[in-house]
Phi, psi and omega in degrees: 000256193237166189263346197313149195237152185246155156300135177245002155226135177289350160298331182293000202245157208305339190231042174294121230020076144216144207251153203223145176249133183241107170257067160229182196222188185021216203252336188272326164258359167285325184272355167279318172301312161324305172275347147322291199293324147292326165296328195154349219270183170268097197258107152282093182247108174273116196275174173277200193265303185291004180090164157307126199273351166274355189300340194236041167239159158089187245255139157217138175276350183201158206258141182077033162231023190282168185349284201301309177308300183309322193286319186239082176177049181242183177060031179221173177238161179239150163207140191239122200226122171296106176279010185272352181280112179307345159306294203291319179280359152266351170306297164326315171273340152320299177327307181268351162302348184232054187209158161274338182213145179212119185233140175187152188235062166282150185289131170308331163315304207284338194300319195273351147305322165271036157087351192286019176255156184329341166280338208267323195281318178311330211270349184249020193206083177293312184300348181295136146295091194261109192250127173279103175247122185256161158281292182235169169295126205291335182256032183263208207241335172261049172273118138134344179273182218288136180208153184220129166329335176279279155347282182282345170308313199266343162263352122002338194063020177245013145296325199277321176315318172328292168319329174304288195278335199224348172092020176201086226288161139230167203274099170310127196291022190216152199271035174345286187303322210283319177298328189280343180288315188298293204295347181293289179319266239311284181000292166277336158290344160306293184324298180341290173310295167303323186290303196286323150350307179291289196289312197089034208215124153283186174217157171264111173267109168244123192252134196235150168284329166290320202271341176305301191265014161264328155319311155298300216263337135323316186301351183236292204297019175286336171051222168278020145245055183273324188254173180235085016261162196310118168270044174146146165318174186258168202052149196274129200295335169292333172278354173286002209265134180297346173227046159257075197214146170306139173285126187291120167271173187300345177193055188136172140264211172182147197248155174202150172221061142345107217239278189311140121012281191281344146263044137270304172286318152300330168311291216289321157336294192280340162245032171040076143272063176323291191321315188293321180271010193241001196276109183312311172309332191250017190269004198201159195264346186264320188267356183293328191286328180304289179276031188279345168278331153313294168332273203283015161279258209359285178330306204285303182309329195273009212268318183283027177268334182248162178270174187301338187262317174303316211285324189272353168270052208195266173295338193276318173349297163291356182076018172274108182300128149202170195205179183252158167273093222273184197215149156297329185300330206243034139310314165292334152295340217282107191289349185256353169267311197283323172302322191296343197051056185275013200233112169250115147316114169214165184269110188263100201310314185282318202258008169070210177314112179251189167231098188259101197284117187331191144281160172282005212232157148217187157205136200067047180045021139260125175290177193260122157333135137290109169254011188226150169268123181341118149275145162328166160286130213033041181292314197251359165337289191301323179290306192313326190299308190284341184276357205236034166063064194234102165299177175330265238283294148001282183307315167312319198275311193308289210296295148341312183288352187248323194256000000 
């Protein structure tokens, strides 16, 4: 069945006591916290009274449990405190008096109107790790507005690559930025974190989402103005190319990349291209690059001759990276997701059965656990209140003073 092994004490895990306050919403600082928070860490994510605003998009079995919500927001606790209240906001600062990291992607005016910027929290927590998650870097002329995933898609320059190849921008059908910003964060509060271990010291780390996925999106399409001065326009032409697309078979498609010298000369071998393979143009990885919208039309004619499965008993034989074109639906069925037990079941006290897709990552050949189930809104207000020392009659009040 399947070989995945789960981690099974939360002391083996990697970022174990350590504790993080997440004041964040929608996607880009909840899945950053997640993944804290799969490492190991104690992730406290504190709402406003009406909650986190994804709690209500997408298919839910109780309200304020939806899908989306449910994707980045497990391995945390809730605690829900109205920061417009002097109660609630001296909590917050108990809190992060006993915390290791304090992250939120409040716009920077606002943070520092409730009092929460980066000098007053270093200055009343010196050791804290303090994450700044931004729209842009706060000290350029786009610091402090408003940014969306939709948004940094199209000024990122990665909607615009599109215009290159099809004469238009379009939109990656996936919440790109907001995720690739997360993996960005985590990166550097981790770094953080190690820095303070040497020194004793925190820091402010600010991950901004424009400056992540124009980074993300450069690294291959900087191209020839990688140099100074520029030995070419920026992006890179094989991914531009109008026949970098799954390929039609004979009943379906299929995606293949003849990479190599020698998976090339086996493509053409299997499909008894003499010409092709004796074709100057098609002999060297510098000149294939020279010619790649010929190339992969090439490619493509001889491909609709077989069906998809002869074409991948086939090519996988030879060791020619290729694959079937998945569907989201059939992801789950995927026979190499499914040995792995990359789709994990677990039991949700309030949403009954959920499914929960691994990390990309394991350690020591164990994936990282749920131990915590996505929380109810305010779920855990009353313990968090009481460990950081707030009696009953304390808790009672903060709570009152929010509904």
């Amino acid at each position: 069945m399947e070989d995945r092994v789960i981690v099974k004490s939360a002391e083996d895990l990697p970022l174990s006591g350590v504790k993080v306050v997440d004041l964040t919403t929608i996607v880009f600082g909840p899945y950053t916290a997640q993944i804290l928070g799969d490492l190991g860490a104690d992730v406290i994510k504190v709402e406003a009274p009406g909650g986190d605003s994804m709690r209500s998009i997408g298919p839910a079995c109780n309200k304020g449990m939806s899908s989306i919500f449910l994707g980045s927001n497990r391995n945390k606790r809730s605690l829900v405190l109205n920061l417009k209240t002097d109660n609630a906001r001296a909590a917050l600062w108990r809190l992060i008096e006993t915390s290791d990291m304090f992250i939120h992607n409040i716009r920077p005016q606002k943070i520092a109107t409730l009092g929460f910027d980066p000098s007053a929290v270093l200055g009343r927590n010196p050791k804290i790790i303090y994450g700044g998650l931004h729209g842009y870097r706060e000290a350029g002329p786009y610091g402090g507005r408003p940014a969306y995933d939709d948004i940094i898609q199209c000024i990122s320059g990665l909607a615009g690559t599109f215009t290159e190849r099809d004469g238009s921008p379009k939109m990656v059908p996936s919440i790109v930025a907001d995720k690739a910003a997360a993996l960005t964060a985590v990166n550097g509060l981790v770094a953080a974190y190690v820095k303070r271990l040497r020194n004793g010291f925190g820091s402010y780390v600010e991950c901004s989402m424009f400056e992540s996925l124009a980074s993300f999106n450069l690294v291959e399409h900087q191209w020839g103005e990688t140099f100074s001065p520029s030995k070419g326009k920026a992006g890179y032409e094989r991914l531009l190319s109008e026949y970098r697309r799954p390929h039609k078979t004979r009943d379906g498609f299929i995606a293949i990349l003849p990479y190599t010298d020698k998976h090339w000369e086996d493509f053409w071998t299997i499909v008894d291209a003499v010409e092709c393979a004796n074709d100057e143009r098609f002999s060297t990885m510098a000149m294939r690059s020279q010619h790649i919208d010929v190339l992969y039309e090439k490619l493509s004619e001889f491909l609709t001759s077989k069906d998809t499965d002869e074409w991948l008993a086939l090519l996988t034989k030879a060791d020619i990276p290729v694959s079937r074109v998945n569907l989201l639906s059939e992801l789950s069925s995927d026979e190499h997701l499914v040995r792995i037990g990359f789709f994990r079941e677990f039991e949700h006290p309030s949403e009954g059965k959920l499914v929960a897709p691994d990390a990309g990552y394991q350690f020591d050949g164990a994936s990282l656990p749920v131990r915590r189930p996505q929380p109810r809104l305010g779920e855990h207000t009353h313990q968090i209140l009481s460990e950081i020392g707030y009696s009953e009659v304390e808790i009672l009040k903060i709570i009152d003073g929010e509904l």
